[in-house]
C-alpha positions in Angstrom: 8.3 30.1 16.1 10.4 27.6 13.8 11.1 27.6 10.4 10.0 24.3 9.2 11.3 22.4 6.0 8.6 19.6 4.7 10.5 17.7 1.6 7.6 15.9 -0.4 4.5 16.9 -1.6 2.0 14.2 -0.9 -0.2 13.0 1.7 2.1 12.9 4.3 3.9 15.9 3.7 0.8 18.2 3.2 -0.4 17.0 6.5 2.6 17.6 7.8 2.8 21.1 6.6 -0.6 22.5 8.0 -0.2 20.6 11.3 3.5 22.2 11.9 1.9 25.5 10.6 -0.9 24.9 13.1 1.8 25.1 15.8 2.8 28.3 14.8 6.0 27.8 12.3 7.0 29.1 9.3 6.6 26.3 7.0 8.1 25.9 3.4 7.2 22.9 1.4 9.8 21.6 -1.3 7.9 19.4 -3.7 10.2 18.1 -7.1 7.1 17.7 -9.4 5.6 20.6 -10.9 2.1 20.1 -9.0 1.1 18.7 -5.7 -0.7 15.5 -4.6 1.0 13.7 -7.7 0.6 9.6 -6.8 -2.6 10.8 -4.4 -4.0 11.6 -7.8 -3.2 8.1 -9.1 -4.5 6.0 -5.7 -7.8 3.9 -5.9 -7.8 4.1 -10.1 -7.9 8.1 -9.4 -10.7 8.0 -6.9 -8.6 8.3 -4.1 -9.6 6.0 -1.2 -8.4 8.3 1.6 -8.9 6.1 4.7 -10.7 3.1 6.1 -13.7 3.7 8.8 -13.6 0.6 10.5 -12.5 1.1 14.2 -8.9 1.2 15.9 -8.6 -2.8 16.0 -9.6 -2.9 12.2 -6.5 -0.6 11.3 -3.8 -1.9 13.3 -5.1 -5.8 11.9 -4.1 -4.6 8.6 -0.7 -3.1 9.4 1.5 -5.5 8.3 4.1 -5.7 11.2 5.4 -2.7 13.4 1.3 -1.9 14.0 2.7 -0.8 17.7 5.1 1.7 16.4 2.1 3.2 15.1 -0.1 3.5 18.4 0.9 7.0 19.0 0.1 8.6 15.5 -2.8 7.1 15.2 -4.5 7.8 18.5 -3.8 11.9 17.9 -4.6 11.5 14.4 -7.4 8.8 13.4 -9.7 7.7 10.6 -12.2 9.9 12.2 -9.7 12.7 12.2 -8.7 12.4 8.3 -12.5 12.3 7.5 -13.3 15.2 9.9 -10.3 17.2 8.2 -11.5 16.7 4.8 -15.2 17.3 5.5 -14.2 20.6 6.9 -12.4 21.6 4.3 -15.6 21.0 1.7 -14.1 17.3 0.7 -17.3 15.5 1.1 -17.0 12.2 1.8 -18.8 8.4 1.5 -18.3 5.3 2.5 -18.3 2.3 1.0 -18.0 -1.7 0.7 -15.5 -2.6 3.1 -15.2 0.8 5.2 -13.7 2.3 2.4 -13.8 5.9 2.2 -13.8 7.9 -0.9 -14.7 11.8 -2.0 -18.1 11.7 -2.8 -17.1 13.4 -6.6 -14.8 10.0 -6.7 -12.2 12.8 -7.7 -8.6 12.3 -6.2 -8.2 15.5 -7.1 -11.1 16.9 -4.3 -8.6 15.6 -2.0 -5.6 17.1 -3.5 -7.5 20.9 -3.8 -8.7 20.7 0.1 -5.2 20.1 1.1 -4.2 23.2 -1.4 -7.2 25.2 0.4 -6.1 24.6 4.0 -2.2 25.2 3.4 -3.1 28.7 1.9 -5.1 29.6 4.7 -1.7 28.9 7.1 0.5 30.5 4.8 2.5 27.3 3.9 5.3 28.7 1.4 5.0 25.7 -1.5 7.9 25.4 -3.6 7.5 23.3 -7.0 9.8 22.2 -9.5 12.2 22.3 -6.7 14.7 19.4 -6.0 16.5 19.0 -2.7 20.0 17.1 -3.4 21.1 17.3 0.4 20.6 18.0 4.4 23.2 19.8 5.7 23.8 19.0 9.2 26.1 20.1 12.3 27.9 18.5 14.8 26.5 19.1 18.1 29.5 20.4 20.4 30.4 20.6 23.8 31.3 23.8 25.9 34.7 22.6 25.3 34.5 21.9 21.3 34.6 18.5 21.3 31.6 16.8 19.2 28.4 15.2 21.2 27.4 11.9 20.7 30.9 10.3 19.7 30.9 7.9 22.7 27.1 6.8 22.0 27.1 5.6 18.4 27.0 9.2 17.3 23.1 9.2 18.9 22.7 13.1 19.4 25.9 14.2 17.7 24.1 16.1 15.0 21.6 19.0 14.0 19.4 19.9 11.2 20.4 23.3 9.8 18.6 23.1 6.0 18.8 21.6 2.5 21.0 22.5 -0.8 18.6 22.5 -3.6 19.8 21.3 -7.0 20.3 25.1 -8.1 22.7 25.0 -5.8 21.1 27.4 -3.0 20.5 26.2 0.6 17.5 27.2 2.2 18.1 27.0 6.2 15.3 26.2 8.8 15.4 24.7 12.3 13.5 21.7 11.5 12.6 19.1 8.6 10.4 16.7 8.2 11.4 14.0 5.2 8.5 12.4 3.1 9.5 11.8 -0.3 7.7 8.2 -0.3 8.9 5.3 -1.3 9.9 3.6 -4.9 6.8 2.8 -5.9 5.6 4.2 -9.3 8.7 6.5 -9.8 7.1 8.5 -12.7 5.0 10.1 -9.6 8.7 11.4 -8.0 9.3 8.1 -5.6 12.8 7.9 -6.5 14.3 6.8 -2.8 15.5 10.2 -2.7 14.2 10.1 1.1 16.5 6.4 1.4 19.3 8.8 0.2 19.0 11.1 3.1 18.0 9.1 5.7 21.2 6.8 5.3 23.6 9.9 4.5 22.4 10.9 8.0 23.4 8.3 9.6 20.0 5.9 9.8 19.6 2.3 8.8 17.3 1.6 5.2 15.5 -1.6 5.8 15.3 -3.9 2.7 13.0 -2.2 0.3 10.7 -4.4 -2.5 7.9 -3.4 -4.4 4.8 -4.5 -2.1 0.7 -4.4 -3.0 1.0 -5.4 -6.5 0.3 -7.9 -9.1 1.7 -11.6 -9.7 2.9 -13.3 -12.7 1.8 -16.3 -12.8 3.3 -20.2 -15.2 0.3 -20.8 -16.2 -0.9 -19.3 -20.1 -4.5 -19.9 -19.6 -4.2 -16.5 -17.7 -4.0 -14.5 -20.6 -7.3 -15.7 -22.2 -9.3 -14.6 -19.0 -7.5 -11.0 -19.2 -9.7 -8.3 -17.8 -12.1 -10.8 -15.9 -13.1 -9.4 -12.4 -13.9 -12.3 -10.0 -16.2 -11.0 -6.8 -16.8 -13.1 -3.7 -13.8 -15.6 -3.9 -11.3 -16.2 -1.5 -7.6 -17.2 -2.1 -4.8 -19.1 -0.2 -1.0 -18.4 -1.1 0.7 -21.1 -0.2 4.8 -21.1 -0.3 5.2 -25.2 0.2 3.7 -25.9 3.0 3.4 -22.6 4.6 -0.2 -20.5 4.5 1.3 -17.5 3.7 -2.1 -15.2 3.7 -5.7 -16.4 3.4 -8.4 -13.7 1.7 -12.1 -13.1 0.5 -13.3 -10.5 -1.8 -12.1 -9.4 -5.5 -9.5 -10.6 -7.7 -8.7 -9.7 -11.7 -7.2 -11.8 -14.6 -4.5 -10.0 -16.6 -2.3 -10.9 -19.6 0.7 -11.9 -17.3 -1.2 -13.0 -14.2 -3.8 -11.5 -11.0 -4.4 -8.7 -9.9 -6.9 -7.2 -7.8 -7.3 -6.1 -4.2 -6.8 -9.8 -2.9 -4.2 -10.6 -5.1 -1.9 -6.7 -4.1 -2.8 -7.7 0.0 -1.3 -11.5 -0.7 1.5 -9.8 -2.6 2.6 -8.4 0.8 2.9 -11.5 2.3 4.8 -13.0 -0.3 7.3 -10.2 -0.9 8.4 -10.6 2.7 8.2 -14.7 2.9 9.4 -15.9 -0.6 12.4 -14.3 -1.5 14.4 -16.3 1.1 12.7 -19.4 0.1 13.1 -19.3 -3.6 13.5 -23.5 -4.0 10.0 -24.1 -3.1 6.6 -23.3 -5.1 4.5 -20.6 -4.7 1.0 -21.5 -4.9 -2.0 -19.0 -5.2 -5.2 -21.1 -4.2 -8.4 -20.0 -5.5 -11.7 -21.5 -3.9 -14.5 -20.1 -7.0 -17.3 -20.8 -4.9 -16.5 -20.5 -0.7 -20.1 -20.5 0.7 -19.9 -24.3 -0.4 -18.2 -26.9 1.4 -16.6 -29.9 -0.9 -19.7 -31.7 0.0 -22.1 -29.4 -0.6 -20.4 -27.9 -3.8 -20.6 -32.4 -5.1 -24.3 -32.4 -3.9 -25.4 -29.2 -6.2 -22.9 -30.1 -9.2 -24.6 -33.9 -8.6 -27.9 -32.3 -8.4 -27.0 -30.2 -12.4 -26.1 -33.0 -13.3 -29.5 -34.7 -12.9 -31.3 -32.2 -14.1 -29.8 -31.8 -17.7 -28.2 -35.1 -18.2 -29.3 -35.2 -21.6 -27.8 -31.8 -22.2 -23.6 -31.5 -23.1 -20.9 -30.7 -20.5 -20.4 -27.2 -22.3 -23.9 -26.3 -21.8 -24.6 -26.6 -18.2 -21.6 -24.4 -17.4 -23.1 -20.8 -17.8 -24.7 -21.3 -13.7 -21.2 -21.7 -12.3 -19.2 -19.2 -14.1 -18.7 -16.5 -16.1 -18.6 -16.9 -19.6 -14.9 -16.0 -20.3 -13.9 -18.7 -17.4 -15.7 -21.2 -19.2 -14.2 -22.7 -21.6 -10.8 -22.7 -19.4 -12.6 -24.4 -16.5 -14.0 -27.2 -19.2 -10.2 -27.2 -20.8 -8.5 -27.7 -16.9 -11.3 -30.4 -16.0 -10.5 -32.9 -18.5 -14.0 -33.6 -19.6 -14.8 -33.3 -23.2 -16.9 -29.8 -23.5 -19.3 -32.3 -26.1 -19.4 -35.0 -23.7 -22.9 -35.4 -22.3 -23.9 -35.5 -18.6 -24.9 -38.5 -18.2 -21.7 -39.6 -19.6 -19.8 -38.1 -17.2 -18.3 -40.4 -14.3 -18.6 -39.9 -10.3 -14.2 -39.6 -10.4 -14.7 -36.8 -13.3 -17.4 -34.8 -11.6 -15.4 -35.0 -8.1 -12.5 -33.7 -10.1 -14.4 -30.9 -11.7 -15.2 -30.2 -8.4 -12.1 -30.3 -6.5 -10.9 -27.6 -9.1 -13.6 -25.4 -8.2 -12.3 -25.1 -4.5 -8.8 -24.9 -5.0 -8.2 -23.6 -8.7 -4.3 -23.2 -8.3 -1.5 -20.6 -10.0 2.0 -20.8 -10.0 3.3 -17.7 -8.8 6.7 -17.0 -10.9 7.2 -13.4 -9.0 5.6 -9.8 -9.0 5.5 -7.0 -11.2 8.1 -4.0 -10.8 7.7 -0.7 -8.5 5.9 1.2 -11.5 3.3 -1.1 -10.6 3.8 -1.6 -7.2 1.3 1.0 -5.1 3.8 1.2 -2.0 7.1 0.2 -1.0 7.9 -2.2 1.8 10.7 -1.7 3.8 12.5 1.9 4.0 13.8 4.3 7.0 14.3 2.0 10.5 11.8 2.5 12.8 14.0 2.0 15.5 15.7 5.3 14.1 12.8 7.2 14.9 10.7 8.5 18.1 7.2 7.4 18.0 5.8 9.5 19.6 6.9 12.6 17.9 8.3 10.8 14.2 11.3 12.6 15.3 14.8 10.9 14.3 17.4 9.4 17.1 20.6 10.4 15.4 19.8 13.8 14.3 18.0 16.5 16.1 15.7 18.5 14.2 15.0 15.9 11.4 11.7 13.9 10.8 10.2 11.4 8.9 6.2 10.5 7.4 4.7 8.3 5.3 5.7 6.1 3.2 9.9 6.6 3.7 9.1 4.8 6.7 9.3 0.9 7.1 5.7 0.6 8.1 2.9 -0.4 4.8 -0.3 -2.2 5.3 -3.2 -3.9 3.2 -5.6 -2.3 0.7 -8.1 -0.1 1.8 -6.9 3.1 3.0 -4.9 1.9 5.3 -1.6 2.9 4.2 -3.0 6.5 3.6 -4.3 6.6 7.0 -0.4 5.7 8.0 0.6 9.0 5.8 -2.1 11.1 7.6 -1.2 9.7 10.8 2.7 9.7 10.8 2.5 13.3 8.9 0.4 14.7 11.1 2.0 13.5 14.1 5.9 14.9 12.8 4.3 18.1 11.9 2.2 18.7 15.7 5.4 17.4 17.5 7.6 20.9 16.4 7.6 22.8 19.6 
């Protein structure tokens, strides 16, 4: 039996905790905050959407990049494991639009309490209010006293031995496994604290940005639609010429931009496209009404048209939007809101239409990391062992979660990475 060291108290670290306790070790949990679960609480607007149930393709399609990294994790701890976990520890669950899977309570803090629950019955020691400021490690030596590793890049030259907490004491262990998360919302504890350790050690930090979060957007017309949900449209985000993602589903009007489950998945794309290719525009694309083709979208506006040319432009709007985005779709189409139908000319109407199917938005950038839900970028992957999320460079040290360089789209996949990569450090402690 080990004594185990998890640093980080959310999803990935509690799962790492009971499935290193389930090995048999002596597990202490170091958590900064003064409660558990602290950004868990916060995910899915507090409802927590703890994994996706579509099937293994489904997951690694939404991992965006270094999905293969992930092939171990996931096979020993999957979707269907997360949901079994929880159900078993009296987290009901549902499932809903999109495979998304949520407590039935739509309580975050369900989740949070069955994690609490299980961690008691294994004796986890849980340590709050509790900052680590270092790892202390060892050099690894020969019979002879001369250090390990030194002709090899330092792989292997160094052990875990424990932490120094900011009181000063050092609590030893033979083993720790690092998930302190990323940047994203630092009120929540997601300082980089993890970055800190993982380079002090001797591992690479791939460029981190904030990543699943909102635009800001040129154009002012934004503001006046603020709080307007659209359902069922898709989007384009297009950097020049260059598709950079392509979406369906749900999007939200704010006062500096979008937002919205489309809009945090393009913001992915963008973070790791744009910033290298600053000279050109960034265009979001939105197509109001994708079941119709151009053609088909003319034919019905041709057919309104008809059928209340006698009425005013303004009037005949209500069937094609909602009523906040009307008078902004009138204002962008040119056409006099008093203007009668029958008034209106074949150029106008094809206009009106064109601006249906590709309403476009200048993208200017993307909110900050107290916005951002996760953090792209973070400890190199090529650091780590895959199949047991221990590190290269330093025996005895771990990683989970969200520290990693590995983030996906919305919908419980990124959880599902936490679950996944946490479980999988914790199981690995032999």
């Amino acid at each position: 039996m080990s004594r185990v060291i998890v640093i980080g108290g959310g999803a990935a670290g509690m799962m790492a905790a009971i499935s290193a306790a389930d090995q048999g070790h002596k597990v202490c949990l170091i958590e900064k905050n003064e409660k558990l679960g602290k950004k868990l609480f916060l995910t899915g607007k507090g409802r927590c959407n703890v994994t996706n149930a579509g099937d293994k393709d489904t997951f690694f399609a939404n991992v965006n990049g270094n999905s293969k990294f992930l092939y171990s994790a996931f096979s020993q701890f999957d979707n269907g494991a997360v949901m079994e976990f929880l159900e078993g520890a009296g987290c009901r669950l549902k499932t809903e639009r999109g495979n998304r899977v949520f407590p039935m309570s739509d309580h975050s803090s369900d989740v949070i309490a069955a994690f609490v629950r299980e961690m008691k019955k294994r004796r986890v020691e849980v340590l709050l209010d509790t900052e680590v400021k270092e790892l202390i490690l060892r050099e690894c030596m020969t019979e002879e006293g001369i250090p390990q590793g030194k002709g090899n890049g330092g792989r292997g030259g160094q052990f875990f031995v424990g932490v120094r907490l900011a009181n000063g004491r050092i609590a030893e262990a033979e083993h720790c496994i690092v998930c302190t998360g990323g940047l994203s919302y630092p009120s929540t504890g997601s300082t980089g604290d993890g970055y800190r350790f993982a380079e002090e050690s001797g591992h690479k930090i791939m460029k981190c940005m904030p990543a699943l979060v909102p635009f800001e957007v040129a154009e002012q017309w934004c503001g006046r639609l603020m709080g307007l949900s659209l359902r069922n449209v898709s989007v384009r985000l297009m950097c020049g010429k260059k598709e950079l993602y392509q979406g369906f589903g749900e999007m939200l009007f704010t006062h500096f931009g979008v937002s919205g489950p489309l809009v945090l998945s393009a913001s992915s794309f963008y973070s790791q496209h744009v910033p290298g290719e600053k000279d050109k525009d960034t265009i979001l694309r939105i197509d109001l009404k994708p079941a119709l083709d151009r053609e088909d979208l003319d034919r019905r506006l041709l057919r309104e048209f008809e059928e209340n040319k006698n009425r005013l432009f303004k009037n005949i709007l209500g069937g094609l939007f909602p009523a906040k985005l009307i008078p902004v779709m009138a204002e962008l189409s040119g056409i006099a809101p008093e203007k009668r139908i029958n008034e209106i000319t074949k150029e106008e109407r094809r206009f009106f239409g064109s601006l249906i199917k590709d309403l476009p938005l200048t993208v200017t950038g993307v909110r900050g990391y107290s916005e951002a839900i996760i953090t792209k970028g973070g400890v190199c992957l090529k650091d780590i062992n895959a199949s047991t999320m221990e590190s290269k460079k330093v025996k005895g040290l771990s990683f989970a979660g969200e520290v990693l360089d590995l983030d996906a789209l919305t919908g419980g996949f990124n959880l599902q990475i936490a679950w996944s990569t946490g479980y999988l450090a914790g199981s690995s402690i032999k």
